[in-house]
C-alpha positions as CSV (number, residue, x, y, z in Angstrom):
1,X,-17.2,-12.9,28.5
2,X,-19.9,-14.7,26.0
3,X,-22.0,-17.4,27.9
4,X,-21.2,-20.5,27.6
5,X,-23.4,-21.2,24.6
6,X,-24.4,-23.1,21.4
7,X,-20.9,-21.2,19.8
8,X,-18.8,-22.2,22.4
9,X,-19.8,-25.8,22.0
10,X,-19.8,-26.1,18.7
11,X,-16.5,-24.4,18.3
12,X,-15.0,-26.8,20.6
13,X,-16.7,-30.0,19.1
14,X,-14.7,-28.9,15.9
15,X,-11.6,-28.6,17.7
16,X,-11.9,-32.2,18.8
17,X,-12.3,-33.4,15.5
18,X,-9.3,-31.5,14.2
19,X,-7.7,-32.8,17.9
20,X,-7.9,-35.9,17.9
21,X,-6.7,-35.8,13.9
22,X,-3.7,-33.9,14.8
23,X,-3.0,-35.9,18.0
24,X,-3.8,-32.5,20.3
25,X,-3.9,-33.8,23.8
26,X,-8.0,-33.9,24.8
27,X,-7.4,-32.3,28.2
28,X,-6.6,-28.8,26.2
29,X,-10.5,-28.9,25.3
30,X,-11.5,-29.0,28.8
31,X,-9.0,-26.8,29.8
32,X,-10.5,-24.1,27.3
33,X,-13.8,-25.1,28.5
34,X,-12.9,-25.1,32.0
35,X,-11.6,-20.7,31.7
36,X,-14.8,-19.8,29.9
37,X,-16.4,-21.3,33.4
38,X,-14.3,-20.1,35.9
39,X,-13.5,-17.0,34.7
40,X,-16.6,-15.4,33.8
41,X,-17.0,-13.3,36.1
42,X,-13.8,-11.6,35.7
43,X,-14.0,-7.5,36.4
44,X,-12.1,-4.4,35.2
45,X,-8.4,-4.6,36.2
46,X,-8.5,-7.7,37.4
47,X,-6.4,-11.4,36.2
48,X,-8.3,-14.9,36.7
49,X,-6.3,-18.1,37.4
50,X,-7.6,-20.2,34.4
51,X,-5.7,-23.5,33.9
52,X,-2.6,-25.3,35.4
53,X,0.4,-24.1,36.1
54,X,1.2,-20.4,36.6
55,X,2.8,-18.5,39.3
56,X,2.2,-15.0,40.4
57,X,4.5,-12.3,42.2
58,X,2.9,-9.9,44.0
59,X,4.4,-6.3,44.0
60,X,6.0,-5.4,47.3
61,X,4.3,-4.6,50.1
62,X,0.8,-6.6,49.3
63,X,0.0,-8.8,51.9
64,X,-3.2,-10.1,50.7
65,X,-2.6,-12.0,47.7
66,X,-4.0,-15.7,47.1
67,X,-3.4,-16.7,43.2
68,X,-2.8,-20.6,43.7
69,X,-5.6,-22.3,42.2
70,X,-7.9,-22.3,39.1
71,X,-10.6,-19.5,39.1
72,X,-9.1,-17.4,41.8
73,X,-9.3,-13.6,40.9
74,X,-6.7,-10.6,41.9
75,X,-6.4,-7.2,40.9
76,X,-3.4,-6.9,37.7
77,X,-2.5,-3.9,40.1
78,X,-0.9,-5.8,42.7
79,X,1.1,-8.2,40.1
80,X,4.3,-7.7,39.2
81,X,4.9,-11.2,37.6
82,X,3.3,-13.7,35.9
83,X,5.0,-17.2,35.1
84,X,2.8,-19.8,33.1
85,X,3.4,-23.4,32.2
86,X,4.5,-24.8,28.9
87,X,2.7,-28.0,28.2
88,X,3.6,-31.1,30.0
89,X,1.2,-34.0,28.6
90,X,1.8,-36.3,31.6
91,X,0.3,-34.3,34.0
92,X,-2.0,-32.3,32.1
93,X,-0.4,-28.8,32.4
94,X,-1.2,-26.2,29.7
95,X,-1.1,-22.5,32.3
96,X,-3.9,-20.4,31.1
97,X,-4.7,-16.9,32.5
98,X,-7.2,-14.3,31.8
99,X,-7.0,-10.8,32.4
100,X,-9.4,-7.8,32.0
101,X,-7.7,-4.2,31.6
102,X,-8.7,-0.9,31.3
103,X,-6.1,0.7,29.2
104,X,-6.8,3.7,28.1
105,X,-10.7,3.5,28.3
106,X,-12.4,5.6,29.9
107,X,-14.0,5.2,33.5
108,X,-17.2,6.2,32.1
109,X,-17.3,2.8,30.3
110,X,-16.6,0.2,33.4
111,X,-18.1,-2.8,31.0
112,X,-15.6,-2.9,28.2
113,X,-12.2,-3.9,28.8
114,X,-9.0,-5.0,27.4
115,X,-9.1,-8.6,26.9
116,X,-5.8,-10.6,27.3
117,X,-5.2,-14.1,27.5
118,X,-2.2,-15.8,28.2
119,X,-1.8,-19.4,27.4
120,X,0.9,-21.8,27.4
121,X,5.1,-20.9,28.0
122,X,4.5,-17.4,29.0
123,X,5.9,-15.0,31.4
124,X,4.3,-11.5,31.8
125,X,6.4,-8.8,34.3
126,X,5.1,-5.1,34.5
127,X,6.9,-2.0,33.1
128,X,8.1,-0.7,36.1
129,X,9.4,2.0,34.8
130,X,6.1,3.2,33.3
131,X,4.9,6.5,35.0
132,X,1.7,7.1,33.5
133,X,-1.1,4.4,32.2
134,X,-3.9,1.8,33.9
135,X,-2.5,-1.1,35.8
136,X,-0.1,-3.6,33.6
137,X,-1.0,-1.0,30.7
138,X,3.0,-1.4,29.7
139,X,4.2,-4.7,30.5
140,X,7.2,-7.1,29.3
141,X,6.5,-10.4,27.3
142,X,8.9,-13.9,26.6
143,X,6.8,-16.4,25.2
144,X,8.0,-20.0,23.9
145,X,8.5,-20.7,20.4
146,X,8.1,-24.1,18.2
147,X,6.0,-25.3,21.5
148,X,1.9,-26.2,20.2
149,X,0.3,-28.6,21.5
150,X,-0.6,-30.4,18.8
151,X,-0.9,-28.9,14.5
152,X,-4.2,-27.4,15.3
153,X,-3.0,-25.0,17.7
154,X,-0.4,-22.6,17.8
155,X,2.8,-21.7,19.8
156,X,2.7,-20.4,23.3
157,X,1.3,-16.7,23.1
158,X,-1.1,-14.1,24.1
159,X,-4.3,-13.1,22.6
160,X,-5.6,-9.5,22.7
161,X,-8.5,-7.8,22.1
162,X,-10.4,-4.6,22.4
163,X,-14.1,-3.7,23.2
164,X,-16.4,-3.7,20.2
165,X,-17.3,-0.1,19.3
166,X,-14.4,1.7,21.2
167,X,-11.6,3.6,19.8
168,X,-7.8,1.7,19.6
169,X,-7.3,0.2,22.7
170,X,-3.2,1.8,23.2
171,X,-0.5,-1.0,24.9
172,X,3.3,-0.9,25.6
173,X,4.7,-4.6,25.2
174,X,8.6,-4.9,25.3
175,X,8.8,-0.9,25.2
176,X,6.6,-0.8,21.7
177,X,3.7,1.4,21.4
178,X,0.5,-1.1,19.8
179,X,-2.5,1.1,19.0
180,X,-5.0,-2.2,18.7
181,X,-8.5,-2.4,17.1
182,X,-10.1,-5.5,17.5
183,X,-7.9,-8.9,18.2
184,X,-3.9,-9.8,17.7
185,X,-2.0,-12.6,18.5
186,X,1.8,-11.8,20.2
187,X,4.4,-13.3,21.0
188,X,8.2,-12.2,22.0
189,X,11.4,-13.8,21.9
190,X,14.3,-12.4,19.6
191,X,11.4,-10.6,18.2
192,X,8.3,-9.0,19.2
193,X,6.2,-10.9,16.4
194,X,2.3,-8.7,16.3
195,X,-0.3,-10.9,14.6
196,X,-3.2,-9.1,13.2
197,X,-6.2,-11.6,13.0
198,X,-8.8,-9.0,12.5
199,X,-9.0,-5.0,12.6
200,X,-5.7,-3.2,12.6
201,X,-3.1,-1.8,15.1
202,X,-0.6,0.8,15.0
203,X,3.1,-0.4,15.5
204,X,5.5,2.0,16.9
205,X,9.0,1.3,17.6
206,X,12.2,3.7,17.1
207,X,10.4,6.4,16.5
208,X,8.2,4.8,13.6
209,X,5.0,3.8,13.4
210,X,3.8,1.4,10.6
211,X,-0.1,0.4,10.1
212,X,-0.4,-3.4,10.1
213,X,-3.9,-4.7,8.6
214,X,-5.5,-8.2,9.6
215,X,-3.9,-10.8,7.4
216,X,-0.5,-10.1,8.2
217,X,2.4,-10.0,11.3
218,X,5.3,-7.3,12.0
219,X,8.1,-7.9,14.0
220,X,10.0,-5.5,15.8
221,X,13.4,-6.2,16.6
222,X,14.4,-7.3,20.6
223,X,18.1,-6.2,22.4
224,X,19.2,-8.5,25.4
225,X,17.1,-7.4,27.8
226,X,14.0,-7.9,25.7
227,X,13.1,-4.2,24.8
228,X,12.3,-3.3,21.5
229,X,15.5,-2.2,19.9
230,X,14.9,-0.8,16.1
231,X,11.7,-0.1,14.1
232,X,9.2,-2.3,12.8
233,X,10.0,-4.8,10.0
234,X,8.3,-5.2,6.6
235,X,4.7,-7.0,6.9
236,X,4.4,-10.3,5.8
237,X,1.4,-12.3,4.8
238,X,0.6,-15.2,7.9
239,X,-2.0,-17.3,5.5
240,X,-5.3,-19.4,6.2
241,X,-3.4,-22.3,7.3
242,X,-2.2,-20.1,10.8
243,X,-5.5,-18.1,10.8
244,X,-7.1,-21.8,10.8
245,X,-5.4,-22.2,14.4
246,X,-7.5,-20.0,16.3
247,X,-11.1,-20.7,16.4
248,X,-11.1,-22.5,20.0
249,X,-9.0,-19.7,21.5
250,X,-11.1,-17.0,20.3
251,X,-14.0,-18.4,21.4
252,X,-12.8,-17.7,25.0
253,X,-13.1,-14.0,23.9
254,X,-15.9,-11.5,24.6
255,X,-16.6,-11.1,20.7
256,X,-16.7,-13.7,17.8
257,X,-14.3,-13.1,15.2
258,X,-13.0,-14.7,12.0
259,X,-8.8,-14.7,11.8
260,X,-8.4,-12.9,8.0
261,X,-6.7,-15.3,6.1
262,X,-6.4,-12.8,3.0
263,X,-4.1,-9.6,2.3
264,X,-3.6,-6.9,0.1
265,X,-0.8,-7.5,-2.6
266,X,0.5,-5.3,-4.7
267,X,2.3,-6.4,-7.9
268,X,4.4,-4.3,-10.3
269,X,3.1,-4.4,-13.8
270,X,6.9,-2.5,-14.6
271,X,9.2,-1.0,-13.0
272,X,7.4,1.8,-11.1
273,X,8.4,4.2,-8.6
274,X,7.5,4.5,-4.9
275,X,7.5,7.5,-2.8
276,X,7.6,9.0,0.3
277,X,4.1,9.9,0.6
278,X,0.5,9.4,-1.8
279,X,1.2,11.8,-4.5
280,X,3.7,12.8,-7.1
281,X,5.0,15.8,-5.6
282,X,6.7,13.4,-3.0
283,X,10.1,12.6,-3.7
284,X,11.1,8.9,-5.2
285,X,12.5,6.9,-2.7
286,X,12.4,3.8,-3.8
287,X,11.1,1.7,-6.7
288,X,9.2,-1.9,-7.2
289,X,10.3,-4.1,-10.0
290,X,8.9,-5.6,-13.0
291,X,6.6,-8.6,-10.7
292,X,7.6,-7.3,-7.5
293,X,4.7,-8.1,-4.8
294,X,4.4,-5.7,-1.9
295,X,2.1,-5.7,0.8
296,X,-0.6,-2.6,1.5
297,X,-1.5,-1.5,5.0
298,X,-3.7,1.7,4.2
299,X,-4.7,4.3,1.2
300,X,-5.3,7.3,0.9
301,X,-6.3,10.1,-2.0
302,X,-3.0,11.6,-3.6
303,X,-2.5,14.9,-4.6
304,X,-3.3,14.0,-7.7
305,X,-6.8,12.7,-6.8
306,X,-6.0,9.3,-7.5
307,X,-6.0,6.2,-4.7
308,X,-2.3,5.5,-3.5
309,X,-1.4,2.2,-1.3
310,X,1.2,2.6,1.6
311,X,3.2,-0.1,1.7
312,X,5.3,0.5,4.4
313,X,6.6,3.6,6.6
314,X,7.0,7.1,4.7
315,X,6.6,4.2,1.0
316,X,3.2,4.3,-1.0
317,X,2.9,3.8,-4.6
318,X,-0.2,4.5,-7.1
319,X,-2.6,2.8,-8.1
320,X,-3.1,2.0,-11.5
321,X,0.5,1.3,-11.8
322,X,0.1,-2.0,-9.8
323,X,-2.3,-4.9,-10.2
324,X,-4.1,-5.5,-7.0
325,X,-5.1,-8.9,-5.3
326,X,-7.0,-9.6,-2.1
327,X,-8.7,-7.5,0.3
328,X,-7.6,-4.0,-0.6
329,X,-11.2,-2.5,-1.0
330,X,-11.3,-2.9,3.3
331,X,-7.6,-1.2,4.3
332,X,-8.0,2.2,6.4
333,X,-7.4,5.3,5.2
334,X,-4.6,7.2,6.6
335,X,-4.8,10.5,8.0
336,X,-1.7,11.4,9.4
337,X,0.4,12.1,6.3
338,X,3.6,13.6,5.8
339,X,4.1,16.6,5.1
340,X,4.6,17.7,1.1
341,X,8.3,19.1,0.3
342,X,8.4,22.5,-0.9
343,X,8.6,23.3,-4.3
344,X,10.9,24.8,-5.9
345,X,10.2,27.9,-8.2
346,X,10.1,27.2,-11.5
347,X,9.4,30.0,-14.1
348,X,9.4,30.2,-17.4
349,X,11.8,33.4,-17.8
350,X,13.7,35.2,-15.3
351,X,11.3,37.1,-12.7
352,X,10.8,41.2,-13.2
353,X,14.0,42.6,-11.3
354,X,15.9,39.5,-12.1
355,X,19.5,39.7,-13.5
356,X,18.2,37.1,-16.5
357,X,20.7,35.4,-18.7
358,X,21.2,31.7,-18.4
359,X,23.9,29.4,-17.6
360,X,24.2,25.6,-17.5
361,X,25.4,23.5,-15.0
362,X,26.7,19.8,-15.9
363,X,25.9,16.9,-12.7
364,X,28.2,14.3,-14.4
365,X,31.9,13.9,-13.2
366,X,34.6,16.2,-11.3
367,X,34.7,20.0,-11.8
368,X,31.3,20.3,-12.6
369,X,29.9,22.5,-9.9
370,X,31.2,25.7,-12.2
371,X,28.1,27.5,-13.8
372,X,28.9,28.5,-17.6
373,X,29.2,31.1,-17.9
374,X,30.1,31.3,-13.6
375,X,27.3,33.9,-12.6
376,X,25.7,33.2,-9.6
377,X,22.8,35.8,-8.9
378,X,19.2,35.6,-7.3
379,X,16.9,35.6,-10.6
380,X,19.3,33.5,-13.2
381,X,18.2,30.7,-15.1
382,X,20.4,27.7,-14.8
383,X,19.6,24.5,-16.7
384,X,20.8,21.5,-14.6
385,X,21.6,18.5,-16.8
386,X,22.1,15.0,-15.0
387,X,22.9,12.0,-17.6
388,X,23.3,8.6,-17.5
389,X,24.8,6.0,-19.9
390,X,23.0,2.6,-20.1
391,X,23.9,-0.4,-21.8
392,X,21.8,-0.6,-24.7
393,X,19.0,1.8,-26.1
394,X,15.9,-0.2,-25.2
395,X,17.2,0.7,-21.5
396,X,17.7,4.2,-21.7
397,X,14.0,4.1,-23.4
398,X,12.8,2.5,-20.1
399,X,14.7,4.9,-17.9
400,X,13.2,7.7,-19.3
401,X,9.4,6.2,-19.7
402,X,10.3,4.6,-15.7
403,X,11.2,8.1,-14.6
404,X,14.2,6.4,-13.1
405,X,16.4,9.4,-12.5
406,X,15.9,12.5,-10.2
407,X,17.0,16.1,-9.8
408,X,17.1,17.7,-6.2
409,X,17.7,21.2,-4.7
410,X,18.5,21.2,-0.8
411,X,16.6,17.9,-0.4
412,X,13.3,18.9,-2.4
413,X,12.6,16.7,-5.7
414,X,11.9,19.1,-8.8
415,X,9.8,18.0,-11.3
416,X,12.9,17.4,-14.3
417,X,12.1,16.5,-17.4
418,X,13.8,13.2,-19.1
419,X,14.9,12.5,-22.5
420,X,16.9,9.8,-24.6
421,X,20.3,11.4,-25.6
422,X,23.3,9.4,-26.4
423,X,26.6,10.3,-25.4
424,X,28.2,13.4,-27.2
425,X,31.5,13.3,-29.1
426,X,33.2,15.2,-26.9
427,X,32.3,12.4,-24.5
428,X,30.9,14.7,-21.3
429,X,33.8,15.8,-20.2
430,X,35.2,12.5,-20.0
431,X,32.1,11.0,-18.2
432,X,31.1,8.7,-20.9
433,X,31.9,7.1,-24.2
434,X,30.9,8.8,-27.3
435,X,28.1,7.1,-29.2
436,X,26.8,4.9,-26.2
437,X,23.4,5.3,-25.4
438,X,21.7,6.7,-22.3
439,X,19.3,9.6,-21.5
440,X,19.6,13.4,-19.8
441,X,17.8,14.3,-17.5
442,X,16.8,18.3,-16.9
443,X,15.8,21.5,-15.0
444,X,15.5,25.1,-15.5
445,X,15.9,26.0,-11.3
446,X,15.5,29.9,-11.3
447,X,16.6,30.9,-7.5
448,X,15.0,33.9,-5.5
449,X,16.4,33.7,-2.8
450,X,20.1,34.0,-1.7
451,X,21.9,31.3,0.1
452,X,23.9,28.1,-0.2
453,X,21.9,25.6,-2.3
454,X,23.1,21.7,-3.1
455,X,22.2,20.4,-6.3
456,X,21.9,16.2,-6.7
457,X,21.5,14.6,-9.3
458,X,20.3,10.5,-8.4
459,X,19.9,7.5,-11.2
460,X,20.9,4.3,-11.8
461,X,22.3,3.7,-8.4
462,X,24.6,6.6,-8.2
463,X,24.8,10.4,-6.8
464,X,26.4,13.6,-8.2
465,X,26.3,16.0,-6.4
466,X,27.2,20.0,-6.7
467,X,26.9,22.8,-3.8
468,X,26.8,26.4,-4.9
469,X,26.3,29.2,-3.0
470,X,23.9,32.4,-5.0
471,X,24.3,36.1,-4.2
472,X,22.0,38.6,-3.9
C-alpha cells in the first residue's frame, strides 16, 4: 500500500467537501483513513481487519485464529467466511477489510499481490469446491444493493486490483472466470455486475468469454444458489457520474488510478452487417440498424486488412461502416480469433473430369429441392437462386446495396451475388405475386466432393432450406 501521503490527504479533503454536500456520514473519512493506517503492512495471502463490523469463520480445524478487532491480520488460507457490516450511522459501523492475494502470480514475485477490498454489506465464503488455485483464488460474493452511504459513494462492493506491470491477475467469483488487468468494481446479487474502472478483464461464463474495456459493466446472470448460471450480458456504458464515486476508495489502493468515464460507441451510418468474426469471409450473423449504437470491447485487422470492432462475443463489424465516438483508439487487440469457415469452391466452369452441364435449383417455397434438370454428380454446376419480395422498390434497392440476404452450404456462407429482380409472371412457383418488387439472390456452387450437402437460403427474417445428397 501507498504511504499515507500528500495524495491520500488531498483525496480525502475532496471527499469531505463532496461529504458533507451530499450528507455522507464524516466517520466514513476516518474510517478510510483509519485502513490505509492499520493495514499497511498487510503481506502476501493475508486479510486485515480494517473498519467495524465484520465477522470471520475460520475453516475447520484452525485453532489459532483472532480476527476481532481493527488492524488484526490472518492468513485468507485459514478463512472460510467473511461477513461485513452494512452501514448503521448511529453507531458508526461501515465493515471494511483488506486482503492481499497471490492468485496466480508467481512466487518469484512475493511484492505484488492481488489487491481486494471489501467494504460495506458484504459477505465473502471460499470455493470450496475449487481443487487447484492460491488461497481464496475462487471465492463466492452477495453484496447489498441500493445501500451508499451517502450520493458520493457507491453501493456495498468490492474493489480489485492487480499489480502494475504483471500479466491478468485470473479470479473465480460466483463460479465465473475474470482475467483482470488493472482495477474493477463487483458486486453480486441476482447478478454478478463486473465494473471496469480502468484496464480490461476477461469475462467468462457458460462457456463464453467476452472482453470488457474500462468504461463499461457486464453482468452475468446468478441461479439460486448464487453461481453464475448463463453467459455474460451485453456491455453497457456506467458514465462519469459513477466513475466520479471512487476517488476516496481508490486511494486505499497500491496504485493511483482514474475511473474511465468514456467508452467506445459504435453507430450505424445504415443498415450494416455484423459478423461472426473481423473479416468478410465470416458469415453474417446479425445486423445494426440505421442509428443503432453499439459498444466496442477490442479490434483487430480483418482479412481484408481493414480495422474491425468486436462488439460482443463471436459479433464484430467494420470500420468505416460505423461512425465512431469515444475512446476507441485505446481498446486491445484481440488475438484469439475464431476460426475462418471454409470456403466453398467456386469455379468458373466445371473442373477437368467433371460431368459439366448445369442445372438450377429454386430456394423459394415447397418442392424446390429438385435440381432442373435432376442430376446430381460431383463436378456440376448448379446455380442456387434465393429471392425475396419486398414492399416497395426503394427496399429491394437497399436489400441488395445492405447485402441483407445470404446463401449457405453445410453451414459455410458463400460469397452470392445480389440483384434487383421483380417477381416473374409465372409468380415463382407460387411464391410471390407477379410484378411486386424484390431482389434474387445467387450462386454457382460446383461440388467436388460427394456427400449429403444442405443448402439455406436466409433474408428478411426467413429460412429456406433444401438438403441434397451428390454422387460420385
Amino acid at each position: 500500500m501507498k504511504p499515507l501521503a500528500v495524495t491520500l490527504i488531498l483525496a480525502l479533503l475532496s471527499f469531505a467537501v463532496s461529504a458533507q454536500q451530499s450528507d455522507c456520514p464524516s466517520f466514513i473519512e476516518t474510517a478510510l483513513l483509519r485502513v490505509h493506517d492499520l493495514c499497511a503492512g498487510t503481506a502476501r495471502n493475508q486479510a486485515c481487519y480494517g473498519n467495524l463490523q465484520l465477522t470471520a469463520e475460520a475453516q475447520p480445524g484452525v485453532t489459532q485464529f483472532v480476527f476481532d478487532q481493527p488492524g488484526d491480520v490472518v492468513n485468507v488460507i485459514d478463512i472460510q467466511q467473511l461477513s461485513l457490516s452494512a452501514l448503521n450511522v448511529n453507531d458508526a459501523v461501515w465493515g471494511i477489510a483488506f486482503l492481499q492475494l497471490q492468485a496466480n502470480l508467481p512466487d518469484t514475485l512475493p511484492g505484488q499481490n492481488v489487491t481486494v477490498l471489501l467494504f460495506g454489506d458484504v459477505s465473502l465464503l471460499a470455493d470450496e469446491t475449487a481443487a487447484d488455485g492460491a488461497p481464496l483464488q475462487a471465492f463466492y460474493l452477495r453484496t447489498g444493493i441500493g445501500d451508499a452511504p451517502c450520493a458520493a459513494m457507491p453501493d456495498s462492493g468490492v474493489l480489485i486490483q492487480s499489480p502494475a506491470g504483471a500479466a491478468r491477475i485470473e479470479l473465480t467469483i460466483n463460479g465465473a472466470h475474470i482475467a483482470l488487468g488493472s482495477t474493477a468494481y463487483i458486486q453480486a446479487h441476482e447478478t454478478l455486475d463486473i465494473f471496469l474502472l480502468e484496464g480490461q478483464a476477461a469475462v467468462t461464463a457458460a462457456e463464453t468469454t467476452l472482453l470488457v474495456p474500462a468504461g463499461t459493466f457486464v453482468s452475468v446472470p446468478l441461479d439460486e444458489a448464487g453461481v453464475a448460471s448463463a453467459a455474460p450480458g451485453d456491455l453497457q456504458p456506467y458514465g462519469a457520474q459513477f466513475a466520479a464515486l471512487f476517488p476516496p476508495l481508490i486511494e486505499t489502493l497500491p496504485e493511483s488510478i482514474t475511473a474511465a468515464a468514456e467508452v467506445c460507441a459504435l453507430t450505424a451510418g445504415a443498415t450494416v452487417n455484423v459478423r461472426g468474426g473481423p473479416g468478410t469471409a465470416y458469415d453474417v450473423v446479425s445486423q445494426l440498424a440505421a442509428g443503432q449504437t453499439a459498444l466496442a470491447s477490442g479490434q483487430a485487422a480483418g482479412t481484408d486488412g481493414l480495422t474491425w470492432w468486436q462488439i460482443g462475443v463471436l459479433r464484430w463489424v467494420r470500420s468505416d461502416v460505423v461512425e465512431e465516438s469515444g475512446n476507441c483508439d485505446s481498446l486491445p487487440v484481440v488475438t484469439d480469433l475464431p476460426a475462418l469457415p471454409t470456403p466453398v469452391p467456386t469455379p468458373a466452369s466445371a473442373p477437368a473430369g467433371g460431368s459439366g452441364g448445369l442445372s438450377y435449383f429454386n430456394l423459394n417455397g415447397p418442392g424446390t429441392c429438385v435440381a432442373n434438370p435432376p442430376l446430381y454428380q460431383v463436378g456440376r454446376r448448379y446455380l442456387i437462386s434465393f429471392g425475396r419480395a419486398t414492399p416497395t422498390g426503394e427496399a429491394a434497392d437497399a436489400a441488395v446495396a445492405a447485402g441483407t440476404s445470404s446463401i449457405s452450404i453445410n453451414g459455410v456462407v458463400v460469397n452470392a451475388t445480389r440483384q434487383r429482380a421483380d417477381c416473374p409472371a409465372d409468380g415463382a412457383g407460387g411464391t410471390c405475386t407477379p410484378g411486386d418488387p424484390g431482389y434474387w439472390t445467387q450462386f454457382v456452387w460446383v461440388p467436388t466432393a460427394p456427400g449429403t450437402y444442405t443448402i439455406v437460403g436466409s433474408g428478411e427474417g426467413m429460412d429456406s432450406v433444401c438438403t441434397i445428397t451428390i454422387e460420385g
